[in-house]
C-alpha positions in Angstrom: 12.6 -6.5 -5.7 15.1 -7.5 -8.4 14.4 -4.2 -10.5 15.1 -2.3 -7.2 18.3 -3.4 -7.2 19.0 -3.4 -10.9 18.0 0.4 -11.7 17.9 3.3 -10.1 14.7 4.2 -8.2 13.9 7.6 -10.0 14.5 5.4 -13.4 10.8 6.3 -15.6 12.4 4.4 -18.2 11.5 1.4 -16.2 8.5 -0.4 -16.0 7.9 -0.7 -12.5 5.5 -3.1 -10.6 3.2 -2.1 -8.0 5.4 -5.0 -6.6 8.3 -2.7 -6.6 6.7 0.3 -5.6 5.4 -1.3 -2.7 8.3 -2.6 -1.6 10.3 0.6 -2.1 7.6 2.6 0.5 7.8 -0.8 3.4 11.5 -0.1 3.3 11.5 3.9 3.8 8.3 3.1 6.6 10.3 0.7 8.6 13.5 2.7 8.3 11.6 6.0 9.4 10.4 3.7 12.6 6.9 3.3 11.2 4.7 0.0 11.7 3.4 -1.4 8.7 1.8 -4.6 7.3 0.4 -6.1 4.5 -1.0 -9.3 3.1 -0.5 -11.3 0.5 -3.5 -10.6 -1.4 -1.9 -9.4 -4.3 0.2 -12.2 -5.3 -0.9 -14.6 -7.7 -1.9 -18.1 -5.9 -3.9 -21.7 -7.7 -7.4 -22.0 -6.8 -6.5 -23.9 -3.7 -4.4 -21.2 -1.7 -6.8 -18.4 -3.0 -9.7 -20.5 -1.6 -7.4 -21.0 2.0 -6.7 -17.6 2.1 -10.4 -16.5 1.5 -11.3 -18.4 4.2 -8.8 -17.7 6.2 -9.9 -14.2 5.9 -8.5 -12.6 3.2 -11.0 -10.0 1.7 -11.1 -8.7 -2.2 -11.0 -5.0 -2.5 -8.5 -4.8 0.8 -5.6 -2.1 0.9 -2.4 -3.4 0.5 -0.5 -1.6 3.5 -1.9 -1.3 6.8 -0.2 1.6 9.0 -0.5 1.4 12.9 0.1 4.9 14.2 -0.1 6.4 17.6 -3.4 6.7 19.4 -4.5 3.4 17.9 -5.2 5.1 14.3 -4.6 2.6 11.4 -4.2 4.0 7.9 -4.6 1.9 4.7 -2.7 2.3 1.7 -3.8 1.3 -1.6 -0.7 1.4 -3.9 -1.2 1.7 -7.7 1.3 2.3 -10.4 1.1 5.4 -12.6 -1.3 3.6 -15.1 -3.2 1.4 -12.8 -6.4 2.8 -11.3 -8.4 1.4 -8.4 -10.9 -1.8 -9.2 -14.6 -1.7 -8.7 -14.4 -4.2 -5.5 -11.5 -1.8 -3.9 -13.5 1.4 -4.3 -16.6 -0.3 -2.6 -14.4 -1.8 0.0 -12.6 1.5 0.8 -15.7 3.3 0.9 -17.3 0.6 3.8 -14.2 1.2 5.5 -14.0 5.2 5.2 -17.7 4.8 6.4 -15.8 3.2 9.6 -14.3 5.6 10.4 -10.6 4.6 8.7 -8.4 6.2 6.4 -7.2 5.0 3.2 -4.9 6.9 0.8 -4.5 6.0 -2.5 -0.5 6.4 -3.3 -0.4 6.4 -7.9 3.5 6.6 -8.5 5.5 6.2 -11.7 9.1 5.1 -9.4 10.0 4.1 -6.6 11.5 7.4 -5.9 8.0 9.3 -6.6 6.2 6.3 -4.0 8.2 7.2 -1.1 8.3 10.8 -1.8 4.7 10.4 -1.8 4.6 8.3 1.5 6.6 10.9 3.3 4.1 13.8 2.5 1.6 11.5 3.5 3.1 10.5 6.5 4.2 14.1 7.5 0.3 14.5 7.3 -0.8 12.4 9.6 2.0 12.6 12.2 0.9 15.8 12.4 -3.1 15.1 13.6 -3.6 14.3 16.8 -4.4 11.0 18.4 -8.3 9.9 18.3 
């Protein structure tokens, strides 16, 4: 979160991390009142807390937000930076769970300012369908 601080968020100069990106769209959720959660499966852990949190239930492929919206809809968000692009074990894991019956977006920003412009169209989307 340091390089949030330290530039400005509409800085394409700066290499941002999906890290950062993230972070930038939790903060514009919560203040816009939405309810979001994510786990720690992208950080990098030794063998031993990869293998707890595999057991514990962490799953490969997983999105990295989970939004909990009226109606009891849930929609996943898979964040990506502008030059990352979504693994082999995410796309099968999103397809299982868009076979579900869940939604997953897949939000590719360069800045933070482009993530949570991005966020808010997709959020003005789906505040906008009705409840299951």
């Amino acid at each position: 979160m340091a390089k949030i601080i330290k530039y400005k968020w509409n800085d394409a100069t700066v290499r941002w991390s999906e890290n950062d990106l993230q972070a930038a769209v939790v903060q514009w959720l919560r203040r816009n009142g939405f309810d979001v959660a994510a786990d720690q499966g992208g950080l990098r852990t030794s063998r031993r807390q990869a293998g707890l949190a595999k057991q514990s239930g962490l799953i490969a492929g997983e999105a990295d937000l989970r939004i909990y919206l009226n109606g009891g809809r849930l929609l996943m968000v898979e964040m990506k930076t502008a030059r990352g692009s979504v693994s082999k074990v995410q796309r099968e894991r999103h397809a299982k769970l868009r076979g579900l019956g869940f939604d997953i977006e897949v939000l590719k920003a360069a800045t933070p300012a482009e993530a949570v412009d991005k966020i808010s169209a997709i959020m003005a989307r789906y505040a906008n369908q009705p409840p299951c």
